[in-house]
C-alpha positions as CSV (number, residue, x, y, z in Angstrom):
1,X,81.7,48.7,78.6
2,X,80.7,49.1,75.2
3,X,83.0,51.7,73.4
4,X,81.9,53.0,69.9
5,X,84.1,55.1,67.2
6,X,82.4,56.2,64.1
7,X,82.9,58.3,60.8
8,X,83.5,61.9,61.4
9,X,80.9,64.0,59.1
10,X,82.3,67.5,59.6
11,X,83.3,68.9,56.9
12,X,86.8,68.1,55.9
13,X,87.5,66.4,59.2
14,X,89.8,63.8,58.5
15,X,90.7,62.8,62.1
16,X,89.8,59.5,64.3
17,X,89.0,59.8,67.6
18,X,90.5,56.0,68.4
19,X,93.7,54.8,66.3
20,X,93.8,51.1,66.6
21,X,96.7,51.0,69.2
22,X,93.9,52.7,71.4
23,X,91.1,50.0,70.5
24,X,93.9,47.6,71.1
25,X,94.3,48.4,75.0
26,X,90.6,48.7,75.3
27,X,89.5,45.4,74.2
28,X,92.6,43.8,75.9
29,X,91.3,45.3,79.1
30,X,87.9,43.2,78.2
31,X,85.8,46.0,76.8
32,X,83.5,45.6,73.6
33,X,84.9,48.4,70.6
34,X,82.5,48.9,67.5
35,X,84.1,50.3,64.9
36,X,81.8,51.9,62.2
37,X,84.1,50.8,58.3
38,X,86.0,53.8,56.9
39,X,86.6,55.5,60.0
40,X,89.9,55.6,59.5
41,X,90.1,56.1,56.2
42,X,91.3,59.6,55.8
43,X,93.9,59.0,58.1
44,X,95.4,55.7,56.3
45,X,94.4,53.5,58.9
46,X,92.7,50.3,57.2
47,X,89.5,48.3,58.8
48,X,91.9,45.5,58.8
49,X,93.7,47.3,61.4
50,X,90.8,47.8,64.0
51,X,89.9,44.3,63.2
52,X,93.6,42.7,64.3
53,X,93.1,45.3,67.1
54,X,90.2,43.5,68.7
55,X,87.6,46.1,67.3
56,X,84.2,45.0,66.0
57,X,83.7,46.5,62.6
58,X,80.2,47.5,61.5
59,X,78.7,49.2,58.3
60,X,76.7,52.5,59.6
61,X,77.0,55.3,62.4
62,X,73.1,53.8,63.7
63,X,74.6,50.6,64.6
64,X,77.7,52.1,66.3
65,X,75.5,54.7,68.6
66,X,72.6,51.6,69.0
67,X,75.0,49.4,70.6
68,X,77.7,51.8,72.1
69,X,77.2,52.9,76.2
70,X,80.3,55.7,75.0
71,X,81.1,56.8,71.7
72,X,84.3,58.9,71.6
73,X,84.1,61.2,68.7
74,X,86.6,64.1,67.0
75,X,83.8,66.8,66.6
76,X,80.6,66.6,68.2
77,X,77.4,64.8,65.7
78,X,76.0,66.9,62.9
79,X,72.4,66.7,62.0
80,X,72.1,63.3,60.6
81,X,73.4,61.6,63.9
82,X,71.0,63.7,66.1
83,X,68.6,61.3,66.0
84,X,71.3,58.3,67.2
85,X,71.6,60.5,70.7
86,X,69.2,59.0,73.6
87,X,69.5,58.7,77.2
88,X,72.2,56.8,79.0
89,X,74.6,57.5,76.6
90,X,78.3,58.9,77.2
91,X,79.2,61.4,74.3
92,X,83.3,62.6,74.5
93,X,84.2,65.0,71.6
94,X,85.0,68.9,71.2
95,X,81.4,70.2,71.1
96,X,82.0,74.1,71.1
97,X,78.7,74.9,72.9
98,X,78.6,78.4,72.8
99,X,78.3,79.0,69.6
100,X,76.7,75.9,68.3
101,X,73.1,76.0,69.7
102,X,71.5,73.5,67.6
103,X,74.2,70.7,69.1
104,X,73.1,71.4,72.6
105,X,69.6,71.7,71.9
106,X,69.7,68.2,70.7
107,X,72.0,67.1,73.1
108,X,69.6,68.3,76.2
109,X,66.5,67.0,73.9
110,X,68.1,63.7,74.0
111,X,69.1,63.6,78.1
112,X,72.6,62.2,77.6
113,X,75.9,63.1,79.3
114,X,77.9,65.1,76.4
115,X,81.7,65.7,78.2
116,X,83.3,68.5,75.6
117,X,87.1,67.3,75.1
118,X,88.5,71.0,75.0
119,X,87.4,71.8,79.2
120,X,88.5,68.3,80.5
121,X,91.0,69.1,83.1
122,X,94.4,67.3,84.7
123,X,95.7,67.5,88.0
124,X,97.1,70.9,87.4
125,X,94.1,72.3,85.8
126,X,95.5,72.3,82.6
127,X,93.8,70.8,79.4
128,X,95.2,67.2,78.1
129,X,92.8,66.3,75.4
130,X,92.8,69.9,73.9
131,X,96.8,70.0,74.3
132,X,97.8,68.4,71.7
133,X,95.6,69.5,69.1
134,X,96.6,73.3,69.7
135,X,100.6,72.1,69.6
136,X,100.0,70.8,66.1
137,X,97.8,74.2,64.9
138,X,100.9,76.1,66.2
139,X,103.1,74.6,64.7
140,X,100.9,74.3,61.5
141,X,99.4,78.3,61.5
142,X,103.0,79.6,60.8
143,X,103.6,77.6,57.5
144,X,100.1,78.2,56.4
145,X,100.5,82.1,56.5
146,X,103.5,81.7,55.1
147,X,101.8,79.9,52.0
148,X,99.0,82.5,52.2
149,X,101.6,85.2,51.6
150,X,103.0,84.0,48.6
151,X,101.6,86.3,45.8
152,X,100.6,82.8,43.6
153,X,98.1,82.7,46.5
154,X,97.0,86.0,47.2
155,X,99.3,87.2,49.0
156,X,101.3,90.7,49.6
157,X,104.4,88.6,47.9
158,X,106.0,88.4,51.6
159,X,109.0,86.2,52.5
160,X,108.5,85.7,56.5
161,X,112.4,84.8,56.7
162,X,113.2,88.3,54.3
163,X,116.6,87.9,53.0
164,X,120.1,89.6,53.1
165,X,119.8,93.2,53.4
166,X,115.4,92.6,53.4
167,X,113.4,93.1,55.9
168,X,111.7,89.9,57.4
169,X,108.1,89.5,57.5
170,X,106.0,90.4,60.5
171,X,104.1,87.8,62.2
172,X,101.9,89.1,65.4
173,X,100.3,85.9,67.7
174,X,97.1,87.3,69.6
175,X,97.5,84.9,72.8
176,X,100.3,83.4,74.6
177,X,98.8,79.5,75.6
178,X,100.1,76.7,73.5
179,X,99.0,77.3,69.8
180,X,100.7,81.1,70.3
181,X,103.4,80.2,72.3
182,X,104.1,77.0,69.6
183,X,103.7,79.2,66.7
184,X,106.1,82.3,67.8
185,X,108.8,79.4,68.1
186,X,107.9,78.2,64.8
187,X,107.5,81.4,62.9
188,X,111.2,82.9,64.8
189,X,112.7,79.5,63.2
190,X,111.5,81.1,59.6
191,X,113.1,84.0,60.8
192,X,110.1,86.2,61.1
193,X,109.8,89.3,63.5
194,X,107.2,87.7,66.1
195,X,105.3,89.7,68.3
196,X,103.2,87.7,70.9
197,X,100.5,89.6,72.8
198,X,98.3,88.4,76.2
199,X,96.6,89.6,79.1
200,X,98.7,87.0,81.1
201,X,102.3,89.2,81.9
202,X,103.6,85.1,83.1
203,X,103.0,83.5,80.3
204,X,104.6,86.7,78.2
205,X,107.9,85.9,80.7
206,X,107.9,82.8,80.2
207,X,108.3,83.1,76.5
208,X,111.1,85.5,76.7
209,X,112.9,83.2,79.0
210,X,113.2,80.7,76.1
211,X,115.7,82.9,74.7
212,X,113.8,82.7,70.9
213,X,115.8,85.5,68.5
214,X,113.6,87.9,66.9
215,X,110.4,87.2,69.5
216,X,109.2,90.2,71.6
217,X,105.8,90.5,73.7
218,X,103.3,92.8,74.4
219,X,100.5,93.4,77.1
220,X,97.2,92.9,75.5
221,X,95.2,96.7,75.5
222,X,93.3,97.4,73.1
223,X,95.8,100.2,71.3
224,X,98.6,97.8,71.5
225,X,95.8,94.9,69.6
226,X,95.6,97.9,67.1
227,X,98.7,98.8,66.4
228,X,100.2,95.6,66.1
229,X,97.8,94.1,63.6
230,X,98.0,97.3,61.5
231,X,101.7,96.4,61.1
232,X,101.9,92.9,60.4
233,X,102.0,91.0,57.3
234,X,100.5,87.7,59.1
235,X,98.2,87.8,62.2
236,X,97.7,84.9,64.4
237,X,94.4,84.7,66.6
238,X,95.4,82.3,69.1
239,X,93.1,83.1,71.9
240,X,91.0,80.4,73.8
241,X,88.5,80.7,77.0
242,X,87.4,77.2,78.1
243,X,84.1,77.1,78.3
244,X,83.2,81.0,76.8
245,X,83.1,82.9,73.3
246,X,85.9,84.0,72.1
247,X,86.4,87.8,72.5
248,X,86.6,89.9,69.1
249,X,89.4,91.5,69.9
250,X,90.1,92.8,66.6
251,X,87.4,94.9,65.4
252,X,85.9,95.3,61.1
253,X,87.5,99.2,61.3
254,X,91.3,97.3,62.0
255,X,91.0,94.8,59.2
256,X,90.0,97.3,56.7
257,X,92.7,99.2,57.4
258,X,95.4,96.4,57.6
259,X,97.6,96.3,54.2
260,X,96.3,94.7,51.3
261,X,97.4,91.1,50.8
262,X,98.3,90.3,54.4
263,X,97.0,87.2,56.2
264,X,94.8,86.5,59.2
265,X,95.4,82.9,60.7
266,X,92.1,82.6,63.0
267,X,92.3,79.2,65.0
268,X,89.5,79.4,67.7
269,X,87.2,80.4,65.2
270,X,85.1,77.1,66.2
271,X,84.8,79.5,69.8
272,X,83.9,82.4,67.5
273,X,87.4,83.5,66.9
274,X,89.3,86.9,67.6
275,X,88.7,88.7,64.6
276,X,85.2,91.0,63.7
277,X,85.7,90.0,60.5
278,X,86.2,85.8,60.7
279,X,84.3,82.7,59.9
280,X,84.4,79.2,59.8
281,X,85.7,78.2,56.9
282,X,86.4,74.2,55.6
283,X,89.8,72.6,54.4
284,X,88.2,71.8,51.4
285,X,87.6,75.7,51.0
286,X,89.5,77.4,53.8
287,X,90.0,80.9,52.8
288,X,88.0,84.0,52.0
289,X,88.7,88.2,51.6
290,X,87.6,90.5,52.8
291,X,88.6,93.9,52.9
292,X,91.6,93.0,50.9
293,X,93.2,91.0,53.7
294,X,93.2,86.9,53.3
295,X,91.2,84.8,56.0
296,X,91.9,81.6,57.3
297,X,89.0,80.0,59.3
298,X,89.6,76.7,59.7
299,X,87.6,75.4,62.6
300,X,89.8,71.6,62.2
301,X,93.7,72.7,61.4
302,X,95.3,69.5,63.0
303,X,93.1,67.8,60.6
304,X,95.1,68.5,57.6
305,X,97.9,66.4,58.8
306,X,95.8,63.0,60.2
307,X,97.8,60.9,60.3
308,X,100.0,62.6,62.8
309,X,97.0,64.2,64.8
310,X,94.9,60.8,65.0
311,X,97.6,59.2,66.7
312,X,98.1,62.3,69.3
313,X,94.4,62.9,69.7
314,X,93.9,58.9,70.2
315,X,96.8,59.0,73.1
316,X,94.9,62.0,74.9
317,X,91.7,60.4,74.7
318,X,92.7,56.8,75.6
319,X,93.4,57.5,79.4
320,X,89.9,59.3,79.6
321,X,87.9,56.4,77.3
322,X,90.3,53.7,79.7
323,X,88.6,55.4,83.2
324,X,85.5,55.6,82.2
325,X,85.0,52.4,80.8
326,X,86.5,50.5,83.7
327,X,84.5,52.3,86.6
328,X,81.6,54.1,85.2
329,X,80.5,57.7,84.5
330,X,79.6,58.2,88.1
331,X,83.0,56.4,89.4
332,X,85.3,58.0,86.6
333,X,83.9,61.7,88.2
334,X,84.8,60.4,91.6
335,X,88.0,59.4,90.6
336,X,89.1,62.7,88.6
337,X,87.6,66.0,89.3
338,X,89.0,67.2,86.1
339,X,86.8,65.0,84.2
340,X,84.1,66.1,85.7
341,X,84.4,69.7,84.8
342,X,84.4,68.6,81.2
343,X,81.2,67.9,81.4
344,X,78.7,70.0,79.8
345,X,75.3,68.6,79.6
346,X,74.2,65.7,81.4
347,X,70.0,64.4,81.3
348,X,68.3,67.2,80.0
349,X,69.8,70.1,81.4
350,X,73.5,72.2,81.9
351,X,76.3,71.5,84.2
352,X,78.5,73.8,83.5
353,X,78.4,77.2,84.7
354,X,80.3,79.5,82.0
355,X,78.2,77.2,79.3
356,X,74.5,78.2,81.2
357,X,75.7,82.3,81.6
358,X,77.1,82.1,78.1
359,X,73.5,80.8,76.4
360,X,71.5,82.3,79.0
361,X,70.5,78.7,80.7
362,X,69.5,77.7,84.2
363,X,72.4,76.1,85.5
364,X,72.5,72.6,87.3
365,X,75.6,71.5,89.3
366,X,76.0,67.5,88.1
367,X,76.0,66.5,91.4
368,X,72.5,67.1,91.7
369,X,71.7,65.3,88.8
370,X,74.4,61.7,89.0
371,X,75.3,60.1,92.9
372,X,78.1,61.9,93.4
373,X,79.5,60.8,96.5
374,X,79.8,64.1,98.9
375,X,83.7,64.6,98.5
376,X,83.0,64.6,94.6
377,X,80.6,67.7,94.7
């Protein structure tokens, strides 16, 4: 199969989909990898390196999508590679549908099979390509509040870890899946007080059997959501539907009355994010204020360390780009369910169900649209 990896054009997206140890096994295995030059760059991998690696290097994006039968991307095209999607080809990147209408307009204008990175499945239903990503944001979110705190940067003047005799910081983490979960463990080793808050009473037990000093959870209502954020100095949204919009689940009226100079962490803000009051914001420029309280939006967080979150995107994608190249879309589906319910457009019309109710399109199961075999529907 043809593989192709180009550029990433988001703003301040610094990530690779395919580190050359990736392109490596690919071409070993006998398929064709065009590379477009500089896409690695940002994250100190030289064309040299996808050349040793077997890859084909090439000067523009065209060339890559012309000759590629699947391009594996970071972030789904912007509007200058809209025009390099056409029918028969396999897109894999994060796409964030639901709130990115234009994307899937062109991607259904176009008729090719777009599989969103964040909803692929494993065996256990849980979500390998998105995994990793959201263990680097949690661990990140922490230290950035932290920054954000500082009164050089805006802050309140806040110390998370207090000192002798001081009271710690506050830190409270809207969602308990991996970015939450990563960054209470994170923010207790700074010596925070941690509150963690879900819907989801197991994953909330789970977390206390770790034993982490200083970490204490709450059932998510909407007084507790309240209450919390008025208290804390740093508020973490970690909250994530696959598939859906993120709930607001902290309203304008909360943030204006939160303390001046205390910091919201959104991280699914590229699903809509948590907060009434949130919106996407760029590494280059990734904060804002607004009623006194400091935002940070950043749609792309692992991407401010690349060089670490290339290489773990590029092993979660690798086992994906590896099936489908060796048997085909239709066989790759056949072969992992969980694949299949990544997919989110395929030839002109929806396949997934939450995607269709969220932007109010007819929905199309895939089976009815690639020859599934009929254990595979």
């Amino acid at each position: 199969m043809r593989i192709g990896v180009v550029r990433e054009l988001t703003p301040g997206e610094s990530r690779v989909s395919l580190a050359p140890h990736a392109v490596d096994e690919l071409t070993r295995a006998g398929h064709r990898v065009t590379v477009e030059a500089g896409a690695g760059e940002a994250s100190s991998i030289r064309d040299e390196a996808y050349a040793e690696a077997g890859g084909r290097l090439v000067a523009d994006a065209q060339s890559v999508y012309a000759d590629s039968q699947l391009v594996v991307k970071v972030y789904g095209p912007v509007a200058e590679e809209y025009g390099y999607l056409r029918e028969g080809l396999i897109l894999l990147s994060f796409l964030s549908l639901p709130i990115n209408p234009t994307l899937m307009r062109s991607l259904l204008d176009s008729r090719c099979i777009a599989i969103a990175s964040e909803s692929v499945r494993d065996e256990r239903g849980r979500l390998p390509i998105l995994t990793p990503m959201s263990e680097i944001a949690g661990r990140l979110v922490p230290q950035i509040g932290a920054h954000y705190l500082q009164r050089p940067a805006g802050g309140r003047g806040i110390l998370l870890g207090g000192s002798t005799g001081v009271r710690p910081g506050r830190v409270v983490i809207l969602g308990c899946g991996i970015v939450g979960s990563t960054a209470a463990r994170v923010a207790c080793g700074l010596g925070a007080e941690v509150v963690v808050i879900d819907r989801d009473l197991d994953r909330l037990r789970r977390l206390e059997e770790m034993g982490l000093q200083g970490v204490k959870t709450l059932a998510a209502t909407g007084m507790a959501v309240r209450n919390a954020a008025l208290e804390s100095d740093l508020l973490i949204g970690a909250v994530f539907i696959a598939g859906s919009r993120t709930p607001a689940l902290v309203d304008r009226q909360t943030v204006e009355s939160m303390k001046d100079g205390s910091v919201i962490v959104d991280v699914d803000v590229d699903y809509g994010g948590c907060v009434e009051t949130s919106r996407p914001t760029t590494l280059q420029s990734p904060t804002f204020v607004e009623a006194g309280v400091t935002h940070y939006c950043v749609k792309n967080v692992p991407a401010a360390v690349p060089v670490t979150a290339t290489r773990a995107l590029s092993n979660a994608l690798l086992p994906v780009a590896r099936l489908i190249s060796s048997v085909g879309i239709v066989g790759a589906f056949n072969a992992d369910p969980g694949l299949k319910r990544g997919v989110t457009v395929a030839e002109g019309r929806v396949v997934d169900a939450a995607l269709a109710r969220e932007t109010g399109r007819d929905f199309h199961p895939i089976s009815s649209i690639l020859p599934l075999h009929e254990e595979a529907r």
